[in-house]
C-alpha positions as CSV (number, residue, x, y, z in Angstrom):
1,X,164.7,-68.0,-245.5
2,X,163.6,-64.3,-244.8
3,X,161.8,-64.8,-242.3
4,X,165.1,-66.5,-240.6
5,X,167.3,-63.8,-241.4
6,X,165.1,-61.6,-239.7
7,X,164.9,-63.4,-236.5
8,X,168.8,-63.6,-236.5
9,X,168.8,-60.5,-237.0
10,X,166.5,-59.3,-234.1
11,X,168.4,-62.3,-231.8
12,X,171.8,-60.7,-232.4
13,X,170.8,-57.1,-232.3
14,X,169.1,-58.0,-229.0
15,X,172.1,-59.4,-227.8
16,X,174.8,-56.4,-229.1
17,X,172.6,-54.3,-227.3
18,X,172.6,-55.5,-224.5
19,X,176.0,-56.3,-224.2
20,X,176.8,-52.5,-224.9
21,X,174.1,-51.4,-222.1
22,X,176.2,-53.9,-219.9
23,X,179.0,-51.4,-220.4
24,X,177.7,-48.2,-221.2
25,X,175.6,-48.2,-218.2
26,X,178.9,-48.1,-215.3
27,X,180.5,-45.9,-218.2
28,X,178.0,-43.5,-218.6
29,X,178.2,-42.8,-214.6
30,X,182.1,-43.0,-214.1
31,X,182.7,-39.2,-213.5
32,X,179.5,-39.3,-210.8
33,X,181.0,-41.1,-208.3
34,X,184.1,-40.2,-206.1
35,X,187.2,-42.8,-205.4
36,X,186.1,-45.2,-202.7
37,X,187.3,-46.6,-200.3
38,X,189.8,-49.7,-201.8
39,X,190.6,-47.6,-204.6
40,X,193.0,-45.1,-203.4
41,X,195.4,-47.8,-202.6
42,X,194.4,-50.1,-205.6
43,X,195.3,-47.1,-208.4
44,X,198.2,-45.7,-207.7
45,X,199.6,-49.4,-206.2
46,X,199.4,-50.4,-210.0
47,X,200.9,-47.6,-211.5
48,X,203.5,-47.9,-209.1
49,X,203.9,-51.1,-210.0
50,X,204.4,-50.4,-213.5
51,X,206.1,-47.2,-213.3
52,X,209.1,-48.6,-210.7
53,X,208.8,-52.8,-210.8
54,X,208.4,-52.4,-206.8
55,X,205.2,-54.1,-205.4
56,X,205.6,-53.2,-201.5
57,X,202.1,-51.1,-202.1
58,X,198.4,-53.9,-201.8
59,X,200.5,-56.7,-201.1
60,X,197.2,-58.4,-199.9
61,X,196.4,-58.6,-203.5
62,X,197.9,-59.7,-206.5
63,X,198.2,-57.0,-209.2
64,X,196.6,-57.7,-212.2
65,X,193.7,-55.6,-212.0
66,X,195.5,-52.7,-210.3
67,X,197.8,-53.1,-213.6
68,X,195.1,-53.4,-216.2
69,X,193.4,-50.0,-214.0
70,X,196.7,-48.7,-214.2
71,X,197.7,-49.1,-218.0
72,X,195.4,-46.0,-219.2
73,X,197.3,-44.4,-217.0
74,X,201.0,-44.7,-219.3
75,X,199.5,-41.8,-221.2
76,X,198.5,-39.3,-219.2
77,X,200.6,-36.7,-218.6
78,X,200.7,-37.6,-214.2
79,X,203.5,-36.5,-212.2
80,X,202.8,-38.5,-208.6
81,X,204.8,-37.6,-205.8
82,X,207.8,-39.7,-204.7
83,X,206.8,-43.0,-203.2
84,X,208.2,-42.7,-199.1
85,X,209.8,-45.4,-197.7
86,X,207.5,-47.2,-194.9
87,X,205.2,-49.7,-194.0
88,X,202.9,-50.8,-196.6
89,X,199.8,-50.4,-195.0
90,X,200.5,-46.5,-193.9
91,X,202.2,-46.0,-196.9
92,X,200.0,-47.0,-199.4
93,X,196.4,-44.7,-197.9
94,X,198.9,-42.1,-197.6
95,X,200.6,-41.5,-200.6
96,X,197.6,-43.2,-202.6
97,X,195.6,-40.1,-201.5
98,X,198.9,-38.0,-202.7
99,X,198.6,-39.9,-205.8
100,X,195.2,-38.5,-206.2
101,X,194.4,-35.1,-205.0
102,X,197.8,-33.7,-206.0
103,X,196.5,-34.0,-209.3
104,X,193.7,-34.4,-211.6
105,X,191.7,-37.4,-209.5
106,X,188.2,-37.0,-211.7
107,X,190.4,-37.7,-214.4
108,X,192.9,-40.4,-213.0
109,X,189.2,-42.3,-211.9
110,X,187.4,-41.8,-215.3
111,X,190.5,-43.6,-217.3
112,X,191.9,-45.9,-214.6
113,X,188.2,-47.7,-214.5
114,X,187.4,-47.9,-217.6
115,X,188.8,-51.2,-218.2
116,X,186.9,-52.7,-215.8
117,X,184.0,-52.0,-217.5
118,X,185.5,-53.8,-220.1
119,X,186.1,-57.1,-218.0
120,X,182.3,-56.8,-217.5
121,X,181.5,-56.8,-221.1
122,X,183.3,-59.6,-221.3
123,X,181.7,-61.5,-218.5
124,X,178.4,-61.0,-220.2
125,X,179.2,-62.5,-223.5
126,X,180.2,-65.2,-221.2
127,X,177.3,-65.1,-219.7
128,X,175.2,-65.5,-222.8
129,X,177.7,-68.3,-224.4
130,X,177.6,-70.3,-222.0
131,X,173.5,-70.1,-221.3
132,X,172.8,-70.1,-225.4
133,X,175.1,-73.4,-225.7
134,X,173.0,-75.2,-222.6
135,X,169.2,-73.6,-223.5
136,X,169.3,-72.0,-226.6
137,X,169.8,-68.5,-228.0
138,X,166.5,-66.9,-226.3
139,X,167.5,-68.7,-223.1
140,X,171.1,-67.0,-223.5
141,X,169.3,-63.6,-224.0
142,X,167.1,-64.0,-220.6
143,X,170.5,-64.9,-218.7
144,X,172.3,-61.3,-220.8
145,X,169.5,-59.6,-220.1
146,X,169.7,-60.5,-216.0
147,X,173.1,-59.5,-216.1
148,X,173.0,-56.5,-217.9
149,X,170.6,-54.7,-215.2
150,X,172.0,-56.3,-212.3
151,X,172.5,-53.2,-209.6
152,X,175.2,-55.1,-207.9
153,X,177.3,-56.2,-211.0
154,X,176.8,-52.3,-212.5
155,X,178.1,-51.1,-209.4
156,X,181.4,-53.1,-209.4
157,X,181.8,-52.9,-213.2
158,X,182.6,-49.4,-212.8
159,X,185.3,-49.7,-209.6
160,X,189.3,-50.3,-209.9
161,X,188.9,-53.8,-207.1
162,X,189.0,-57.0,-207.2
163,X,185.3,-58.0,-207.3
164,X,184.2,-58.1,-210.6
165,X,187.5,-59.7,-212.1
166,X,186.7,-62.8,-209.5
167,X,183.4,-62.9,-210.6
168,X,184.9,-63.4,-214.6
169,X,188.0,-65.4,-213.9
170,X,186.0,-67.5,-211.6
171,X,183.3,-68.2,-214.6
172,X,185.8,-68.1,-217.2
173,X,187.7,-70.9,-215.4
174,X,184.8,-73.3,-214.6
175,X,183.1,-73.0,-217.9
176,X,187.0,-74.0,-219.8
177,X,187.2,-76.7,-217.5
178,X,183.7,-78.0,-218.1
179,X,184.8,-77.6,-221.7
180,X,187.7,-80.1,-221.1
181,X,185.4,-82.9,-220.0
182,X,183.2,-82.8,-222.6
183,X,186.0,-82.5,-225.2
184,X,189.6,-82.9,-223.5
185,X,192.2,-81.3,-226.1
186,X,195.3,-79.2,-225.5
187,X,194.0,-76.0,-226.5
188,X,191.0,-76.0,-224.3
189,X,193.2,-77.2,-221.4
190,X,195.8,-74.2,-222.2
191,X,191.9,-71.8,-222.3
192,X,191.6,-73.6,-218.6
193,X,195.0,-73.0,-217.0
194,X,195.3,-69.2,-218.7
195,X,191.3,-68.7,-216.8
196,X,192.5,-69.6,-213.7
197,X,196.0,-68.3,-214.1
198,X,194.3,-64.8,-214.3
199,X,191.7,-65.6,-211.4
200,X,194.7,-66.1,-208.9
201,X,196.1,-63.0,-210.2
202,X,193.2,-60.9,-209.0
203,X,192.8,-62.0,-205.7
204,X,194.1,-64.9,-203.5
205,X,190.5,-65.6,-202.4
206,X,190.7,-67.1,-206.3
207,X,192.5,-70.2,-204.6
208,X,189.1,-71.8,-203.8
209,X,188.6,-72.3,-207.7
210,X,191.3,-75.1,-206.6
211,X,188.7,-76.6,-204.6
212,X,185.8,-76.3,-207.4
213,X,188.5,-78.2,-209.7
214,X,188.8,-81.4,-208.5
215,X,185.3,-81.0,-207.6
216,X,184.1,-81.3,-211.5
217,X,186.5,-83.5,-212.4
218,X,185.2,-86.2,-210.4
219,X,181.2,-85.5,-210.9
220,X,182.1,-85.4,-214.4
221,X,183.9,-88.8,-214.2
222,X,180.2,-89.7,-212.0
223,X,177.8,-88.4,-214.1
224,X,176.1,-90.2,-216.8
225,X,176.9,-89.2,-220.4
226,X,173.6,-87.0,-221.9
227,X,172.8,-85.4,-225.2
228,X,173.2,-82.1,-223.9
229,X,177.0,-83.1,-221.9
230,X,178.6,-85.9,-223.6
231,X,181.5,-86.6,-221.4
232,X,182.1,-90.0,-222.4
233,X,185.6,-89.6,-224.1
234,X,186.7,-87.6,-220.0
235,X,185.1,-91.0,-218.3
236,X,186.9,-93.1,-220.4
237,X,190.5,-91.2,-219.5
238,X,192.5,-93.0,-217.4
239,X,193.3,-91.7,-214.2
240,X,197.0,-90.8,-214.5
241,X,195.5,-89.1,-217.9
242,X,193.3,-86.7,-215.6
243,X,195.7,-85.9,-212.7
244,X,198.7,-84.9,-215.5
245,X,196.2,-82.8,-217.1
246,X,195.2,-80.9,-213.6
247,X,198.8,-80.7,-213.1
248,X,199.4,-78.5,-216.4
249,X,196.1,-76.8,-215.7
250,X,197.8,-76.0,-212.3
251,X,201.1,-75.1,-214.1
252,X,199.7,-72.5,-216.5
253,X,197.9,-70.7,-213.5
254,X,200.9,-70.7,-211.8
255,X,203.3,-69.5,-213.8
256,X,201.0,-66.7,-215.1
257,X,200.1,-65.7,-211.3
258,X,204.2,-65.1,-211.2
259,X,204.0,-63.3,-214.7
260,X,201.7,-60.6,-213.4
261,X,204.4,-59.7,-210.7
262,X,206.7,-59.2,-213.7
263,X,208.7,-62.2,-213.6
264,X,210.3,-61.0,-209.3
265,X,213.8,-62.4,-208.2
266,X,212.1,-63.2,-204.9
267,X,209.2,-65.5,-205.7
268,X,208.2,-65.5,-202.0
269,X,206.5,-62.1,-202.4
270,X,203.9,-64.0,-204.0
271,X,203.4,-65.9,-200.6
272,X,204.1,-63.0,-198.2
273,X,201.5,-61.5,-200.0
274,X,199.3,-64.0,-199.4
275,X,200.3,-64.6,-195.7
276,X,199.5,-60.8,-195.3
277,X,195.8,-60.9,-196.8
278,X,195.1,-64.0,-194.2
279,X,196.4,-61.6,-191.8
280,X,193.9,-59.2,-192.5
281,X,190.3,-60.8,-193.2
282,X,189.0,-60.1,-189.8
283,X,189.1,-57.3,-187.7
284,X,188.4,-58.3,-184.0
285,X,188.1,-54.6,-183.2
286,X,185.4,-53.9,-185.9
287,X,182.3,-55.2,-184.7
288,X,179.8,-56.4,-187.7
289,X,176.3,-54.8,-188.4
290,X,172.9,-57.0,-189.5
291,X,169.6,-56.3,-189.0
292,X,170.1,-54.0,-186.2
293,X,172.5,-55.9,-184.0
294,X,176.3,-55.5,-184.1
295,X,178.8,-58.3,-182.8
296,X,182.3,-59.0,-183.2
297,X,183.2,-61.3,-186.4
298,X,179.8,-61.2,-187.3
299,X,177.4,-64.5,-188.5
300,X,177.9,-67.4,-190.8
301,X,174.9,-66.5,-192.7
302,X,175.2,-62.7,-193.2
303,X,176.2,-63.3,-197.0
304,X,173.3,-65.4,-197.5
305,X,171.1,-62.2,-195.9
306,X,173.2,-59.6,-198.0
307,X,172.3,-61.8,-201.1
308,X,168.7,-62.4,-200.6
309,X,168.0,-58.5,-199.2
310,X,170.2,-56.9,-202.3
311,X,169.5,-59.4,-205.2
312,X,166.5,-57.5,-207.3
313,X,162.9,-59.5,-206.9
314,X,162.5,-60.7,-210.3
315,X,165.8,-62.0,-210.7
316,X,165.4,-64.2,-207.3
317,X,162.3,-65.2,-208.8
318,X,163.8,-65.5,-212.3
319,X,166.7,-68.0,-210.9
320,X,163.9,-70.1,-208.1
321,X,161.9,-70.8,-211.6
322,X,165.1,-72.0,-213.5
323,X,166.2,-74.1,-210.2
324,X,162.6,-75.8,-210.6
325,X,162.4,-76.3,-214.4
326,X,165.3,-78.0,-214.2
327,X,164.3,-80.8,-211.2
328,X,161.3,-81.7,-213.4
329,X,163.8,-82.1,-216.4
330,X,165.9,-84.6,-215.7
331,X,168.4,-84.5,-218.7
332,X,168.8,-80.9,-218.3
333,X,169.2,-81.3,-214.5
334,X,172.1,-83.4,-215.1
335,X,174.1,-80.7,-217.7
336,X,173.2,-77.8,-215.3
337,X,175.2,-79.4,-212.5
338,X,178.6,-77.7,-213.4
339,X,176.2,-73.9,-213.0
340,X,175.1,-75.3,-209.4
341,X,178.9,-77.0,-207.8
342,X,181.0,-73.9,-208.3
343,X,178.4,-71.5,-206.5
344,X,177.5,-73.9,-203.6
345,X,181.3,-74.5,-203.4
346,X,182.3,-70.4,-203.3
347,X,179.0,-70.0,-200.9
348,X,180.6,-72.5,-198.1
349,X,184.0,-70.8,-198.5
350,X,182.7,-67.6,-198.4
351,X,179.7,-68.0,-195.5
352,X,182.8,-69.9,-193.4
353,X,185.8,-67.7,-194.2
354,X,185.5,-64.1,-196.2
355,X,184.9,-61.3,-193.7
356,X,181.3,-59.9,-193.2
357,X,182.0,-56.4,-195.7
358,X,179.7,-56.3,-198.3
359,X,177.5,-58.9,-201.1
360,X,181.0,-58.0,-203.0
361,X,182.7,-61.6,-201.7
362,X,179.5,-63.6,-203.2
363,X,179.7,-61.4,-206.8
364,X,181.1,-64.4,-208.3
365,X,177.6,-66.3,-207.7
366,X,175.7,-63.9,-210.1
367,X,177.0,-65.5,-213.2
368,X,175.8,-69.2,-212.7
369,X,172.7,-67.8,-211.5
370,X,171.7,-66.3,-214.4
371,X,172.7,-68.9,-216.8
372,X,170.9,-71.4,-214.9
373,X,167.6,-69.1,-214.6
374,X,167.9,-69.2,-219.0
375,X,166.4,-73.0,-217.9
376,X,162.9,-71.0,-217.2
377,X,162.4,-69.6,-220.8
378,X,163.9,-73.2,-222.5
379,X,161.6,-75.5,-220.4
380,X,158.6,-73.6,-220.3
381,X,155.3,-76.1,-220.1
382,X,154.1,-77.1,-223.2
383,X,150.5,-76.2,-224.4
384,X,148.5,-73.7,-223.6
385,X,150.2,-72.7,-220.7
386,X,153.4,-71.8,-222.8
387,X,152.3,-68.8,-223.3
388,X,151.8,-67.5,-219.8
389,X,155.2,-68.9,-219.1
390,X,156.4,-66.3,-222.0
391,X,154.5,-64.1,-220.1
392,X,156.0,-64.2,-216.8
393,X,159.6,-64.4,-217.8
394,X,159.4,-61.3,-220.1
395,X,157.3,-59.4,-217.4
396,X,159.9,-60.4,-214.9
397,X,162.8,-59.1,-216.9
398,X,161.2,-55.8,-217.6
399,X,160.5,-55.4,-214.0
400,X,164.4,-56.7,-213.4
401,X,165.3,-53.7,-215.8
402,X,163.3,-51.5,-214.3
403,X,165.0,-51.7,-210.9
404,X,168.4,-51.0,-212.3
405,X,166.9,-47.9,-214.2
406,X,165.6,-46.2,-211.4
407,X,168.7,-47.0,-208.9
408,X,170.9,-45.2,-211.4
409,X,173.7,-44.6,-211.3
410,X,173.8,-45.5,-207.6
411,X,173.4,-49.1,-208.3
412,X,176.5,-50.0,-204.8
413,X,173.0,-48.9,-202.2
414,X,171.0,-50.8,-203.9
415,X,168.3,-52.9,-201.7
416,X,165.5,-54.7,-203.1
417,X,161.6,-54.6,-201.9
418,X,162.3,-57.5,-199.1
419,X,164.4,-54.7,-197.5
420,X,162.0,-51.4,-197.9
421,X,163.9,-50.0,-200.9
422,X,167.6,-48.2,-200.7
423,X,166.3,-45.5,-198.4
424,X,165.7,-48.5,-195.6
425,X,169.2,-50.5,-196.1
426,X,171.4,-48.6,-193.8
427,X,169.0,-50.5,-191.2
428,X,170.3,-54.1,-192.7
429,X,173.6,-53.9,-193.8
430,X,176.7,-51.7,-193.8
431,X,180.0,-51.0,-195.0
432,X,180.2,-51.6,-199.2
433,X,176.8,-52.3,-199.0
434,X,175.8,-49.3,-198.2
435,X,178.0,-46.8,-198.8
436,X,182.0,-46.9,-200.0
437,X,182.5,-42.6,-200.2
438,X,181.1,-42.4,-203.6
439,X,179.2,-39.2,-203.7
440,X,181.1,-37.3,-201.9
441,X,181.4,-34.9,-205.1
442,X,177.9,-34.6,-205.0
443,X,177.8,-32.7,-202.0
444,X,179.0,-29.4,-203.3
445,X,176.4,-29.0,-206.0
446,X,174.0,-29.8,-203.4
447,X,174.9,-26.9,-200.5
448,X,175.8,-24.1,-203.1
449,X,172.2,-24.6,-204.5
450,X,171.0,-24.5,-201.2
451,X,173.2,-21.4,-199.9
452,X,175.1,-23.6,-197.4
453,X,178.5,-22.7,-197.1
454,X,179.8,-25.3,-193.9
455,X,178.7,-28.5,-192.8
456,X,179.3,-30.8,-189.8
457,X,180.7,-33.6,-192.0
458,X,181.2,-37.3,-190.9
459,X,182.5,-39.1,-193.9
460,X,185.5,-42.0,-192.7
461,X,186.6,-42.3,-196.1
462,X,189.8,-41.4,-197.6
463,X,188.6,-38.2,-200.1
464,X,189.4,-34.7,-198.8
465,X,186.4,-32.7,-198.6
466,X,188.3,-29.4,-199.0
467,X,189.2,-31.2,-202.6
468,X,185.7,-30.7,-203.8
469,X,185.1,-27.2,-202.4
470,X,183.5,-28.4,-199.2
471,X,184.2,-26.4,-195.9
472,X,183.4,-29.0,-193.7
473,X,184.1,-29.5,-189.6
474,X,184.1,-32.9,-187.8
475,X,181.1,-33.6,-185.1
476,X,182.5,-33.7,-182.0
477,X,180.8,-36.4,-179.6
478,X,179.2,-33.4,-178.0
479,X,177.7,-33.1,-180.7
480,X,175.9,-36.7,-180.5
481,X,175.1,-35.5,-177.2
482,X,173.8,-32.3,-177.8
483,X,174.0,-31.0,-181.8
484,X,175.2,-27.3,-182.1
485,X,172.6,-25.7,-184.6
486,X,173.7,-26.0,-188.1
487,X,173.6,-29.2,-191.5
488,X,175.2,-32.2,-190.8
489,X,176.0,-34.4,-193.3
490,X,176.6,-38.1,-192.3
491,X,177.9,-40.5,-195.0
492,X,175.2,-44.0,-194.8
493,X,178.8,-46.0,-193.1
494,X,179.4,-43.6,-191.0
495,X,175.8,-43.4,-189.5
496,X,175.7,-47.5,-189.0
497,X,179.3,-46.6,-186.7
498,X,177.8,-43.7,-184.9
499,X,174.8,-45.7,-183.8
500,X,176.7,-48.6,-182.5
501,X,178.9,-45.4,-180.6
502,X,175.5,-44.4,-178.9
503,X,175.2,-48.4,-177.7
504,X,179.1,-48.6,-176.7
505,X,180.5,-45.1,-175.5
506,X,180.3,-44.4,-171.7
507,X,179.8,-41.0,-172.4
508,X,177.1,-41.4,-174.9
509,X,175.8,-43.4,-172.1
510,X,171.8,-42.3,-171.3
511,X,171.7,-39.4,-174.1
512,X,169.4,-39.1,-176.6
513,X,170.1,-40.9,-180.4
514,X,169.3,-37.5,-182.1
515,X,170.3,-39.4,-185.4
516,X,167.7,-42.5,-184.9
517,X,164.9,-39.4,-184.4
518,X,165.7,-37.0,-186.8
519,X,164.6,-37.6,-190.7
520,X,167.4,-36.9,-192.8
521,X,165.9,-33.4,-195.1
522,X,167.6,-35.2,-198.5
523,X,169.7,-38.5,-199.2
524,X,172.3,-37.7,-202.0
525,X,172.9,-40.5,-203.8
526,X,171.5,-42.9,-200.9
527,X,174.8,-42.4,-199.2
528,X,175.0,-39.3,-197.7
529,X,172.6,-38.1,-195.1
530,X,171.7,-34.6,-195.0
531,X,170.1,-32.9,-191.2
532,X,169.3,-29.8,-190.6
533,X,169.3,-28.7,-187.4
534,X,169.7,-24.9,-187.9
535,X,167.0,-23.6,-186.5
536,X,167.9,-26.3,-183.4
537,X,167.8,-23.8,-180.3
């Protein structure tokens, strides 16, 4: 029996731990990063919300996580300035940067995050429950330990948007739904409609989980009954039984989707909302950047680049070895099915549809990734060659590890080897990918050690330099021409715009790309580019 209690003792210490690293990780680097560039209008849109009942601010998102951010806020003693009449989409960048910068903003951020953080603690006990119950408890610790250093998911664990609530709702709702075919009761189907209640309360993209649904319902009604999924008692439903049961699925998430706007008087702002985000998922003026080309709504497969140029190494390799264990396992195949249909589902939507900004729209994918690479550790070969299996997985998770470690804590530029690393992204991708005004703060430190007291700064994001000390002057396009002598500083977003300005601008026309030629003298925080051209004649 000892020797038991000790391993469940190791097991479960393993996994506290890394749950808490999950979270202590985008907590411990909070206070490091300025607002970007969703979050001026996501913060003080929820405190708004809560503080008047009026949801004119975001409308292109529904407002649970702008409440949750905005709840720590109840207790600090803020005093915003008046909210103008307007339109939404002036007003909210406006008076959200009002909101901030009037006041304590380092300390608005620090409290108005942190329970995001706390979504993604709960993700990742998700993440393990659900990948212990298919392959065991050390397959559930290879899929914690995956999420746990996963740049992408620490860098969104830490920011007030919508992309890691998706990501749990999304899992949170498949895996209760699951739960319902292999044992239908009422509880599980209230744990269901609640999930996906909260998913379409995060974001409207949520809907396609509406799609994944049906989707389930009917492979599970396909699939034979295994030892691993027993899903005999949902085939043996009758159909009337499964389409009332959607309906009070559909019901729940409904009626808590209206809850989160506080119960309005004019249920239509629910769909004007939504009619507003449609309006705004592509920008025909904003022409996309991959791999060194730019065009105009961009390419079908530029999330399937983002994901394979930004997704760590070992974790592709990780997830390729789970994918492959489980074709030459038959049974298991078959239960794995529900971690394969939601992602290829959400990839479709979001290759077809979601707007070509960032990795951010395929976040969601992450979670049945991971469980389903827990599949490499529980179907290892047998015999000798067991213990090189052991081998590889645990090398590749240290490795895994290792790559979040040394990104911190600027895990949002994050790029893996396939790319050259974070200092070669800005030559792949842009936008959140690259660079979403986080370090602005870090600037200051920087130039006063340096005995720099102005800068040419090019930053399109909605912090105020002169906030953070910074005596800063816009380059002129003369200055792309011809640089007057001094430090420019040129945020990683803001260099993938002024390239495409040297291609497009007639009287950039012919000069020379001083940017393209010149090697940045430092990269703070892999987002902000610093030249020095003071000794430029």
């Amino acid at each position: 029996m000892a020797p038991r209690i000790a391993r469940d003792v190791l097991h479960y210490g393993a996994v506290v731990g890394l749950l808490a690293l999950s979270v202590l990780q985008p907590i411990l680097s909070l206070r490091q990063k300025t607002v970007t560039g969703d979050e001026v209008a996501h913060i003080p849109a929820g405190y708004a919300y809560l503080t008047t009942g009026e949801f004119r601010l975001n409308p292109e998102h529904p407002p649970l996580i702008k409440l949750l951010a905005a709840v720590p806020l109840l207790f600090l003693p803020l005093k915003p300035p008046p909210l103008p009449p307007g339109h939404p989409d002036q007003v909210q960048w406006q008076w959200g940067q009002q909101f901030l910068f009037t006041q304590d903003a380092d300390r608005i951020l620090f409290w108005a995050r942190l329970p995001i953080t706390l979504l993604s603690g709960t993700l990742a006990w998700l993440v393990y429950a659900w990948a212990a119950a298919l392959w065991g408890r050390p397959g559930g610790l290879v899929a914690l330990g995956l999420y746990a250093f996963e740049p992408n998911l620490l860098a969104h664990a830490r920011l007030v948007t919508m992309d890691l609530g998706i990501a749990l709702f999304f899992f949170a709702a498949t895996w209760a739904w699951w739960r319902v075919f292999q044992r239908p009761s009422g509880g599980r189907l209230v744990l269901t409609g609640l999930a996906a209640g909260l998913l379409l309360a995060t974001k409207f993209a949520g809907a396609v989980w509406l799609l994944v649904a049906p989707a389930l319902a009917a492979l599970a009604r396909a699939l034979p009954a295994t030892g691993t999924d027993d899903l005999h008692a949902w085939q043996q439903l009758p159909w009337r039984r499964v389409l009332a049961m959607t309906a009070v699925v559909l019901e729940l998430a409904l009626g808590l989707l209206y809850a989160t706007y506080l119960f309005p008087r004019d249920p239509w702002v629910i769909w004007r909302g939504f009619l507003w985000s449609q309006s705004k998922l592509i920008n025909p003026h904003f022409e996309i950047f991959l791999l060194g080309s730019y065009r105009p709504f961009g390419w079908w497969y530029y999330p399937l680049v983002a994901f394979v140029l930004k997704t760590p190494v070992p974790a592709l390799l990780l997830v390729t070895a789970g994918a492959l264990a489980l074709w030459r396992h038959r049974p298991a195949r078959l239960a794995a099915l529900p971690l394969a249909l939601p992602p290829l589902i959400l990839l479709l939507v979001v290759c077809w549809r979601a707007p070509n900004l960032g990795l951010r729209y395929l976040l969601p994918v992450y979670p049945f990734l991971y469980v389903l690479a827990g599949a490499a550790w529980a179907l290892r070969p047998a015999g000798p060659r067991r213990w090189l299996g052991t081998a590889v997985v645990l090398a590749l998770l240290a490795w895994h590890a290792s790559e979040a470690l040394r990104i911190a804590p600027d895990y949002l530029p994050y790029f893996n080897q396939l790319a050259g690393g974070p200092e070669r992204g800005v030559e792949s991708l842009d936008d959140s990918n690259v660079d979403w005004g986080e370090d602005l703060n870090r600037l200051k430190p920087y130039l006063e050690g340096r005995g720099i007291r102005q800068v040419y700064l090019s930053y399109p994001w909605p912090a105020p330099p002169q906030y953070y000390g910074i005596q800063a002057e816009l380059p002129t396009v003369d200055d792309l021409r011809s640089p007057r002598p001094g430090v420019y500083v040129i945020s990683a977003h803001a260099y993938s715009r002024l390239r495409l300005l040297y291609q497009r601008d007639p009287q950039l026309r012919g000069a020379r790309n001083w940017l393209a030629e010149t090697r940045p003298v430092a990269r703070i925080g892999h987002s902000l580019f610093v030249y020095d051209l003071r000794g430029r004649p």
